[in-house]
N, C-alpha and C positions, 0 to 999 in steps of 0.2 A: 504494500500500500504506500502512497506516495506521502515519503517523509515521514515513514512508520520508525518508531525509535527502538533501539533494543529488539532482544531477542525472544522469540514466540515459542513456550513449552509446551507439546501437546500434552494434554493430562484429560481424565476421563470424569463427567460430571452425573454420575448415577442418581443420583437423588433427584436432580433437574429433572432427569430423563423418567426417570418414574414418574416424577408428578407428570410430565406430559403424555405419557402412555394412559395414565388414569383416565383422563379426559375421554369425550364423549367424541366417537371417530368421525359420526355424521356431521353434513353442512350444518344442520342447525340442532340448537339443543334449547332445551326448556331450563328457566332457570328464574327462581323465586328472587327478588332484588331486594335490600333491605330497605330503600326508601327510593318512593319513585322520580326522577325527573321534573322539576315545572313545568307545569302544565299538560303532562303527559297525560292526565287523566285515567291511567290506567291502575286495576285496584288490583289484580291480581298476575299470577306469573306469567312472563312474558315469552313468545320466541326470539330468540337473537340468533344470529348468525355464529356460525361455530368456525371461530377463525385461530384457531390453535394448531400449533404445529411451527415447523422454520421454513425461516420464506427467505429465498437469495435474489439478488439483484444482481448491478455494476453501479461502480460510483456515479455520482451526482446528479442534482435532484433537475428530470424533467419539464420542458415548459409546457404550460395550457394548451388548449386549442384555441382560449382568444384570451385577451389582456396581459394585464402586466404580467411579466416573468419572474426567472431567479436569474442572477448573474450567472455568466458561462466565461469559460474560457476564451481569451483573446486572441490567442492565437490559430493561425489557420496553414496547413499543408498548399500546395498548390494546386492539388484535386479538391480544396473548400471543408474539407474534412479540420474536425476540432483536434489543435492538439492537448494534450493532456498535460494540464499544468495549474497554477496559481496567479496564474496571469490573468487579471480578470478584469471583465470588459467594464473599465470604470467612466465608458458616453451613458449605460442604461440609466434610462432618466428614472427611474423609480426611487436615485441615491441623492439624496439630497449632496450641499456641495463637500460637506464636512466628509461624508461617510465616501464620496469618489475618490478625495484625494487620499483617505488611506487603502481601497485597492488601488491605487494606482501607485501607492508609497510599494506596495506590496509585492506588486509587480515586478517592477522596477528591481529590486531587491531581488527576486527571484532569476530572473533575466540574469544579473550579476552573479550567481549560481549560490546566492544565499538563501537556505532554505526557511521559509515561513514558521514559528514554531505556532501549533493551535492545540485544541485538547486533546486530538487523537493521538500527535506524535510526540505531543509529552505526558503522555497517561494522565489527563486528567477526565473529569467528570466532563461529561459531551452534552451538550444543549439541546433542545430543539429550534431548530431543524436540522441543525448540523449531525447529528447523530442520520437521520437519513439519508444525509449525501454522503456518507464517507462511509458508513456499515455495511459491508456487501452479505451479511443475513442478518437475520433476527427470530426468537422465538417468542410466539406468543403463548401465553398463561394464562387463561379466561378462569375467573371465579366469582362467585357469589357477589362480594365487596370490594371486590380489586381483578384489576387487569393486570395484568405485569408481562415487561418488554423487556427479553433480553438480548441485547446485541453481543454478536456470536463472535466479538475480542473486544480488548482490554476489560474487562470487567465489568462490563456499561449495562446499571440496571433503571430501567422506570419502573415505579411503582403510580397507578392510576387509580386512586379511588372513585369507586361508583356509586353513581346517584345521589352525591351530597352537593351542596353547593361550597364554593371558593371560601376561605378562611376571611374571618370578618378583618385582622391584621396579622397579617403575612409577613414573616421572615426571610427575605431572600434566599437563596438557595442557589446551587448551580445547574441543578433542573431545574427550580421550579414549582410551582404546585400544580400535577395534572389531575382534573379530573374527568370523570368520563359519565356517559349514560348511552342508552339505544336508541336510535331514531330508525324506525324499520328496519332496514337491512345493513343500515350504516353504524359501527362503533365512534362514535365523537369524543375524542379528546379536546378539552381547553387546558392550556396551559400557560399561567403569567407568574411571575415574582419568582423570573430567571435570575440570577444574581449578577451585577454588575464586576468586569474584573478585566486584567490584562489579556486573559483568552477569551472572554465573551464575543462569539462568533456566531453568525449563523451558515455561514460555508468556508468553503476550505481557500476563500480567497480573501477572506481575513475579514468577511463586509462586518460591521460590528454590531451592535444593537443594544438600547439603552432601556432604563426600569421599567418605563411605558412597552416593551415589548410582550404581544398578544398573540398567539398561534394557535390555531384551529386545526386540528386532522381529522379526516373523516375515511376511516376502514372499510370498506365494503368487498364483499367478491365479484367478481367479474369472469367472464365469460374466458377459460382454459386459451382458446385459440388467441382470444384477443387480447390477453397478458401477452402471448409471444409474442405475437405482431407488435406490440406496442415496444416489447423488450429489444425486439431487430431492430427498430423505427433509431428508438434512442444508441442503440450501441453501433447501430451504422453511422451516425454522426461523427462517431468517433474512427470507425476504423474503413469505413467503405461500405457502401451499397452492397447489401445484402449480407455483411461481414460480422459475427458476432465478436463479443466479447471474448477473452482467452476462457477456456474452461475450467471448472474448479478454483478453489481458491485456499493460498497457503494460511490464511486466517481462521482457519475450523468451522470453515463453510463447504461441504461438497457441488456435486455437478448440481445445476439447473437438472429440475426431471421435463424431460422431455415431453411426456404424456401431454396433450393439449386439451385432452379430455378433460383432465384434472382444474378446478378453478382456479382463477389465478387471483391476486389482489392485490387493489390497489387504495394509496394513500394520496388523498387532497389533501393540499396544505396549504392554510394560507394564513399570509403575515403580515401582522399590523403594527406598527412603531413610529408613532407621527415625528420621532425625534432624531429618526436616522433617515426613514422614507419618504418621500414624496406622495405617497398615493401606497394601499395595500396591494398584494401581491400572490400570486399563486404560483404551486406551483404539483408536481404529481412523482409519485414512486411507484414504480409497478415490480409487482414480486410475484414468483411462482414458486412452490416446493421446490426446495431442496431435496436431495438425496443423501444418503452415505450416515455414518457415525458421525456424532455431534464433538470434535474434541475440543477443550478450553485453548486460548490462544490469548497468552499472560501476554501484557506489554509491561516488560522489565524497566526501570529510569537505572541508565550509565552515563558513562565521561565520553561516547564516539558522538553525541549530534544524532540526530534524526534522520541520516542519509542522503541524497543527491538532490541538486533541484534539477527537476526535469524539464524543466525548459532548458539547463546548458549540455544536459546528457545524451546520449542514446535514448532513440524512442523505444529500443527494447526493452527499458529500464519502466517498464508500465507503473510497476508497482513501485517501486522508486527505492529500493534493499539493496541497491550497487554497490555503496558501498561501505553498507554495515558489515562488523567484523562477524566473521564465524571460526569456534573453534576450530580445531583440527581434532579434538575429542572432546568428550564429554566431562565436565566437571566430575559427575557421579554415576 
Protein backbone atom coordinates (compact mmCIF):
# COMPACT_ATOMS: atom_id res chain seq x y z
CA UNK A 1 0.00 0.00 0.00
CA UNK A 2 1.33 3.39 -0.97
CA UNK A 3 3.47 4.63 1.96
CA UNK A 4 2.50 1.67 4.03
CA UNK A 5 5.04 1.98 7.09
CA UNK A 6 6.60 -1.11 8.72
CA UNK A 7 6.22 -4.55 8.53
CA UNK A 8 2.94 -6.71 8.08
CA UNK A 9 2.77 -10.17 10.52
CA UNK A 10 0.34 -12.44 9.25
CA UNK A 11 -1.39 -13.93 12.43
CA UNK A 12 -4.78 -15.76 12.65
CA UNK A 13 -7.95 -13.91 14.39
CA UNK A 14 -10.25 -16.96 15.56
CA UNK A 15 -12.49 -15.38 17.68
CA UNK A 16 -13.38 -12.42 14.81
CA UNK A 17 -13.92 -15.22 12.61
CA UNK A 18 -16.33 -17.05 14.94
CA UNK A 19 -18.36 -14.32 15.78
CA UNK A 20 -18.67 -13.99 11.96
CA UNK A 21 -19.42 -17.45 11.15
CA UNK A 22 -22.20 -17.01 13.91
CA UNK A 23 -24.05 -14.78 11.91
CA UNK A 24 -27.14 -15.24 9.89
CA UNK A 25 -25.64 -16.59 6.11
CA UNK A 26 -28.99 -15.06 4.23
CA UNK A 27 -29.21 -11.44 2.49
CA UNK A 28 -31.46 -10.48 5.03
CA UNK A 29 -32.02 -11.40 8.72
CA UNK A 30 -34.72 -10.21 11.24
CA UNK A 31 -33.59 -8.52 14.05
CA UNK A 32 -35.33 -6.83 17.24
CA UNK A 33 -33.47 -3.13 17.79
CA UNK A 34 -33.21 -1.67 21.17
CA UNK A 35 -34.79 1.67 20.23
CA UNK A 36 -36.10 2.77 17.04
CA UNK A 37 -34.98 5.60 14.66
CA UNK A 38 -36.95 9.16 14.55
CA UNK A 39 -39.58 8.90 13.04
CA UNK A 40 -39.32 5.41 11.85
CA UNK A 41 -42.59 4.77 13.24
CA UNK A 42 -41.84 1.21 13.55
CA UNK A 43 -42.86 -0.78 16.89
CA UNK A 44 -41.64 -3.96 16.21
CA UNK A 45 -38.67 -6.03 14.64
CA UNK A 46 -37.50 -5.15 11.66
CA UNK A 47 -35.96 -6.68 8.23
CA UNK A 48 -32.57 -5.31 7.57
CA UNK A 49 -30.23 -6.25 5.01
CA UNK A 50 -27.64 -8.88 6.06
CA UNK A 51 -24.53 -7.24 5.11
CA UNK A 52 -21.89 -9.21 7.12
CA UNK A 53 -19.09 -10.85 5.84
CA UNK A 54 -15.47 -9.01 4.06
CA UNK A 55 -15.84 -7.04 1.23
CA UNK A 56 -12.50 -6.10 -0.83
CA UNK A 57 -12.03 -3.36 -3.11
CA UNK A 58 -8.95 -1.04 -4.64
CA UNK A 59 -7.93 2.07 -3.37
CA UNK A 60 -9.68 5.38 -3.49
CA UNK A 61 -12.94 6.43 -3.10
CA UNK A 62 -15.13 6.70 -6.47
CA UNK A 63 -16.94 9.62 -8.08
CA UNK A 64 -20.90 10.08 -8.44
CA UNK A 65 -22.72 9.85 -11.40
CA UNK A 66 -23.59 13.62 -11.02
CA UNK A 67 -22.16 16.43 -8.69
CA UNK A 68 -19.52 17.28 -6.64
CA UNK A 69 -16.79 14.70 -6.32
CA UNK A 70 -13.62 13.55 -4.12
CA UNK A 71 -10.33 14.61 -5.02
CA UNK A 72 -8.28 12.35 -7.47
CA UNK A 73 -5.01 12.04 -8.41
CA UNK A 74 -3.35 14.63 -10.78
CA UNK A 75 -1.48 13.03 -12.56
CA UNK A 76 -2.07 11.45 -15.97
CA UNK A 77 -0.16 8.68 -18.29
CA UNK A 78 -0.36 9.68 -21.86
CA UNK A 79 -3.12 7.16 -22.79
CA UNK A 80 -5.31 9.72 -19.92
CA UNK A 81 -5.01 6.81 -17.40
CA UNK A 82 -4.66 8.05 -13.50
CA UNK A 83 -1.46 7.68 -12.11
CA UNK A 84 -1.30 6.54 -8.63
CA UNK A 85 -0.07 8.97 -6.38
CA UNK A 86 -0.76 11.94 -3.76
CA UNK A 87 -0.69 14.34 -6.05
CA UNK A 88 -3.96 15.62 -5.90
CA UNK A 89 -5.91 17.76 -8.12
CA UNK A 90 -5.88 20.94 -5.91
CA UNK A 91 -8.31 23.24 -9.22
CA UNK A 92 -11.42 20.84 -7.67
CA UNK A 93 -13.60 23.70 -6.62
CA UNK A 94 -15.28 21.93 -3.94
CA UNK A 95 -11.77 23.19 -1.76
CA UNK A 96 -12.03 26.09 -0.48
CA UNK A 97 -8.75 28.23 -0.87
CA UNK A 98 -7.06 27.40 2.58
CA UNK A 99 -7.62 23.55 2.17
CA UNK A 100 -6.20 23.75 -2.10
CA UNK A 101 -3.19 25.09 -1.11
CA UNK A 102 -2.33 22.32 1.26
CA UNK A 103 -2.97 19.56 -1.54
CA UNK A 104 -1.10 21.32 -3.51
CA UNK A 105 1.74 21.95 -0.58
CA UNK A 106 1.38 18.02 -0.65
CA UNK A 107 1.84 17.53 -3.82
CA UNK A 108 4.46 19.38 -4.51
CA UNK A 109 6.35 17.51 -1.74
CA UNK A 110 5.58 14.29 -3.20
CA UNK A 111 6.66 15.05 -6.66
CA UNK A 112 10.02 15.83 -4.80
CA UNK A 113 9.92 12.19 -3.60
CA UNK A 114 8.96 13.10 -0.16
CA UNK A 115 6.41 10.85 1.19
CA UNK A 116 3.20 12.26 2.74
CA UNK A 117 2.84 10.84 6.37
CA UNK A 118 -1.28 10.22 7.04
CA UNK A 119 -2.85 7.73 9.54
CA UNK A 120 -2.58 4.64 7.43
CA UNK A 121 1.23 4.97 7.05
CA UNK A 122 1.96 6.00 10.57
CA UNK A 123 -0.44 3.51 12.27
CA UNK A 124 -2.62 5.78 13.42
CA UNK A 125 -6.53 5.62 14.06
CA UNK A 126 -8.02 6.31 10.40
CA UNK A 127 -11.11 8.67 9.93
CA UNK A 128 -13.89 8.80 7.83
CA UNK A 129 -13.78 8.79 4.96
CA UNK A 130 -10.34 8.18 4.79
CA UNK A 131 -10.60 4.75 6.20
CA UNK A 132 -12.44 3.82 2.77
CA UNK A 133 -10.18 5.10 0.38
CA UNK A 134 -7.06 3.42 1.55
CA UNK A 135 -8.62 -0.15 3.03
CA UNK A 136 -8.64 -2.60 0.28
CA UNK A 137 -11.27 -4.86 2.76
CA UNK A 138 -13.37 -4.63 5.41
CA UNK A 139 -15.46 -6.85 7.69
CA UNK A 140 -18.72 -6.28 8.66
CA UNK A 141 -20.35 -7.33 12.25
CA UNK A 142 -24.12 -6.80 12.22
CA UNK A 143 -25.69 -6.95 15.89
CA UNK A 144 -28.55 -6.13 17.88
CA UNK A 145 -26.86 -2.59 19.28
CA UNK A 146 -23.96 -2.19 17.30
CA UNK A 147 -22.48 -2.50 13.89
CA UNK A 148 -18.84 -2.81 13.93
CA UNK A 149 -16.36 -2.36 10.87
CA UNK A 150 -13.25 -3.94 10.70
CA UNK A 151 -10.68 -2.82 8.36
CA UNK A 152 -8.74 -5.92 7.31
CA UNK A 153 -4.94 -3.81 8.59
CA UNK A 154 -3.53 -1.93 10.97
CA UNK A 155 -5.99 -2.50 13.49
CA UNK A 156 -8.67 -0.10 12.39
CA UNK A 157 -11.86 -0.70 14.35
CA UNK A 158 -15.50 1.27 14.08
CA UNK A 159 -17.68 0.71 16.46
CA UNK A 160 -21.44 2.01 15.23
CA UNK A 161 -24.08 2.35 17.74
CA UNK A 162 -27.77 1.73 16.72
CA UNK A 163 -30.73 3.41 16.88
CA UNK A 164 -29.64 6.04 19.44
CA UNK A 165 -29.25 9.49 18.69
CA UNK A 166 -25.69 11.67 18.64
CA UNK A 167 -24.29 12.48 22.29
CA UNK A 168 -25.85 15.69 23.68
CA UNK A 169 -21.68 16.95 24.33
CA UNK A 170 -19.38 15.12 22.43
CA UNK A 171 -15.73 14.59 23.10
CA UNK A 172 -13.62 14.49 20.04
CA UNK A 173 -12.22 11.44 19.14
CA UNK A 174 -10.24 10.22 16.18
CA UNK A 175 -13.36 8.50 14.67
CA UNK A 176 -15.67 10.20 15.87
CA UNK A 177 -19.01 9.23 17.14
CA UNK A 178 -20.86 7.00 14.48
CA UNK A 179 -24.17 6.17 14.76
CA UNK A 180 -26.27 4.17 12.71
CA UNK A 181 -30.18 2.82 12.09
CA UNK A 182 -32.11 1.15 8.93
CA UNK A 183 -33.64 2.90 6.29
CA UNK A 184 -35.13 0.00 4.12
CA UNK A 185 -32.55 -1.76 2.50
CA UNK A 186 -29.98 0.93 3.29
CA UNK A 187 -27.53 0.80 6.78
CA UNK A 188 -26.98 4.63 7.55
CA UNK A 189 -24.17 5.74 9.39
CA UNK A 190 -23.79 9.46 10.76
CA UNK A 191 -20.71 10.34 11.95
CA UNK A 192 -19.37 13.86 13.42
CA UNK A 193 -16.98 14.84 16.43
CA UNK A 194 -13.81 13.58 14.27
CA UNK A 195 -11.05 14.96 16.31
CA UNK A 196 -9.05 17.79 15.00
CA UNK A 197 -5.01 16.97 14.60
CA UNK A 198 -1.94 16.81 12.44
CA UNK A 199 -3.20 13.78 10.54
CA UNK A 200 -6.93 14.80 10.35
CA UNK A 201 -7.50 13.76 6.65
CA UNK A 202 -10.04 12.69 4.66
CA UNK A 203 -7.87 11.16 1.77
CA UNK A 204 -4.68 10.19 1.09
CA UNK A 205 -3.88 13.58 -0.58
CA UNK A 206 -3.67 15.14 2.65
CA UNK A 207 -7.26 17.22 1.92
CA UNK A 208 -7.85 18.17 5.66
CA UNK A 209 -11.03 18.74 7.54
CA UNK A 210 -12.14 20.71 10.44
CA UNK A 211 -14.68 20.07 13.88
CA UNK A 212 -17.71 21.02 11.76
CA UNK A 213 -16.98 17.89 9.69
CA UNK A 214 -20.31 15.69 8.96
CA UNK A 215 -20.22 12.38 6.98
CA UNK A 216 -23.20 10.23 5.94
CA UNK A 217 -22.77 6.60 4.57
CA UNK A 218 -25.23 4.67 3.22
CA UNK A 219 -24.65 0.58 2.95
CA UNK A 220 -26.86 -1.14 0.65
CA UNK A 221 -26.55 -4.36 -1.64
CA UNK A 222 -26.52 -4.03 -5.08
CA UNK A 223 -26.81 -6.08 -7.91
CA UNK A 224 -23.56 -9.02 -8.18
CA UNK A 225 -22.98 -8.14 -11.96
CA UNK A 226 -23.03 -4.41 -11.21
CA UNK A 227 -20.57 -4.38 -8.32
CA UNK A 228 -18.15 -5.79 -11.08
CA UNK A 229 -18.91 -3.45 -13.71
CA UNK A 230 -18.63 -0.70 -11.50
CA UNK A 231 -15.24 -2.37 -9.82
CA UNK A 232 -13.70 -2.50 -13.85
CA UNK A 233 -15.25 1.12 -14.54
CA UNK A 234 -13.08 2.50 -11.42
CA UNK A 235 -9.97 0.38 -11.76
CA UNK A 236 -9.68 0.95 -15.53
CA UNK A 237 -9.02 4.51 -14.62
CA UNK A 238 -6.23 3.53 -13.27
CA UNK A 239 -4.73 0.95 -15.29
CA UNK A 240 -6.55 0.71 -18.92
CA UNK A 241 -9.74 -0.09 -20.48
CA UNK A 242 -10.98 -3.04 -19.40
CA UNK A 243 -7.79 -3.79 -17.19
CA UNK A 244 -8.33 -4.76 -13.40
CA UNK A 245 -6.79 -4.02 -10.51
CA UNK A 246 -3.47 -6.50 -9.52
CA UNK A 247 -5.17 -9.55 -7.69
CA UNK A 248 -5.14 -10.34 -4.03
CA UNK A 249 -3.69 -8.40 -1.66
CA UNK A 250 -0.48 -8.46 0.74
CA UNK A 251 -2.64 -6.75 3.49
CA UNK A 252 -4.82 -9.81 4.76
CA UNK A 253 -7.30 -9.35 2.09
CA UNK A 254 -7.61 -12.26 -0.45
CA UNK A 255 -8.86 -12.53 -4.26
CA UNK A 256 -12.11 -10.48 -5.22
CA UNK A 257 -14.78 -13.65 -5.64
CA UNK A 258 -15.41 -13.75 -8.83
CA UNK A 259 -19.12 -15.06 -8.61
CA UNK A 260 -21.25 -12.13 -10.11
CA UNK A 261 -24.16 -13.90 -8.86
CA UNK A 262 -23.08 -13.16 -5.48
CA UNK A 263 -24.34 -9.22 -4.35
CA UNK A 264 -22.17 -6.92 -4.24
CA UNK A 265 -22.11 -3.57 -2.03
CA UNK A 266 -21.84 -0.43 -2.11
CA UNK A 267 -21.16 2.62 0.16
CA UNK A 268 -22.51 6.41 -0.53
CA UNK A 269 -20.68 8.93 1.00
CA UNK A 270 -21.19 12.15 1.59
CA UNK A 271 -19.20 15.09 3.01
CA UNK A 272 -20.01 18.10 4.76
CA UNK A 273 -17.48 20.64 6.28
CA UNK A 274 -18.55 24.37 5.53
CA UNK A 275 -14.95 25.11 6.95
CA UNK A 276 -12.78 23.21 4.56
CA UNK A 277 -15.45 22.81 1.56
CA UNK A 278 -17.19 24.84 -0.61
CA UNK A 279 -20.37 23.12 -1.34
CA UNK A 280 -20.91 19.06 0.02
CA UNK A 281 -19.80 16.29 -1.77
CA UNK A 282 -20.13 12.60 -2.61
CA UNK A 283 -18.79 10.23 -3.36
CA UNK A 284 -19.01 5.90 -3.67
CA UNK A 285 -17.19 2.57 -2.78
CA UNK A 286 -18.00 -0.59 -4.39
CA UNK A 287 -17.10 -3.85 -2.75
CA UNK A 288 -17.75 -7.51 -3.60
CA UNK A 289 -16.77 -10.69 -1.23
CA UNK A 290 -13.68 -11.50 -0.62
CA UNK A 291 -12.29 -14.85 -0.74
CA UNK A 292 -9.47 -16.83 1.03
CA UNK A 293 -8.45 -16.95 5.07
CA UNK A 294 -8.82 -13.62 6.99
CA UNK A 295 -5.08 -13.13 8.35
CA UNK A 296 -4.39 -9.95 10.61
CA UNK A 297 -1.95 -7.42 8.80
CA UNK A 298 -0.16 -5.54 12.18
CA UNK A 299 1.24 -2.03 10.88
CA UNK A 300 4.59 -2.04 13.18
CA UNK A 301 5.97 2.02 13.82
CA UNK A 302 10.06 1.85 13.01
CA UNK A 303 13.09 4.31 12.35
CA UNK A 304 12.89 3.30 7.96
CA UNK A 305 9.92 6.01 6.97
CA UNK A 306 6.83 4.81 5.28
CA UNK A 307 8.52 3.88 1.86
CA UNK A 308 8.68 5.46 -1.69
CA UNK A 309 6.64 8.30 -3.15
CA UNK A 310 5.26 7.13 -6.09
CA UNK A 311 5.10 9.62 -8.06
CA UNK A 312 9.22 9.69 -8.21
CA UNK A 313 9.30 5.68 -8.50
CA UNK A 314 8.53 3.00 -10.77
CA UNK A 315 4.85 2.44 -11.59
CA UNK A 316 5.53 -1.08 -10.56
CA UNK A 317 5.81 0.09 -7.06
CA UNK A 318 1.80 0.07 -6.81
CA UNK A 319 1.70 -0.54 -3.52
CA UNK A 320 4.53 1.64 -2.61
CA UNK A 321 6.97 -1.35 -0.04
CA UNK A 322 10.00 -0.55 -2.58
CA UNK A 323 11.72 0.29 -0.27
CA UNK A 324 10.99 -0.87 3.15
CA UNK A 325 13.52 -3.01 4.61
CA UNK A 326 12.85 -6.92 4.87
CA UNK A 327 14.75 -9.27 6.83
CA UNK A 328 16.70 -11.95 5.55
CA UNK A 329 15.07 -14.11 8.48
CA UNK A 330 12.94 -14.03 10.92
CA UNK A 331 13.38 -12.56 14.35
CA UNK A 332 11.56 -15.64 15.82
Amino acid sequence: MHGHQGFLIPVILPVILAATAALTPAHTQTLAPAAEPANSGTKSAVSIPDLSGVWGRWFNLESPSSGPGPIVSKLRRPDGTIIQSVVGDFTNPILRPHAAEVVKKNGDLELNGIVIPNPHNQCRPEPTPFALSIQLGMQIIQQKDEVILFYLSDHQVRHVRMNVPHSDHQTPTWQGESVGHYEGDALVIDTIGQKVGPLSVVDRFGTPFSAALHVVERYRLIDGATARDLQLKHESAYFGAGKSAPGGSPYGRGDIDPDATKPGLQVEITVDDPAVFTMPWSALATFRRAQGDWPEAVCAENTYGSGTSSASTSSTCIFSSCLVPEADRPDF
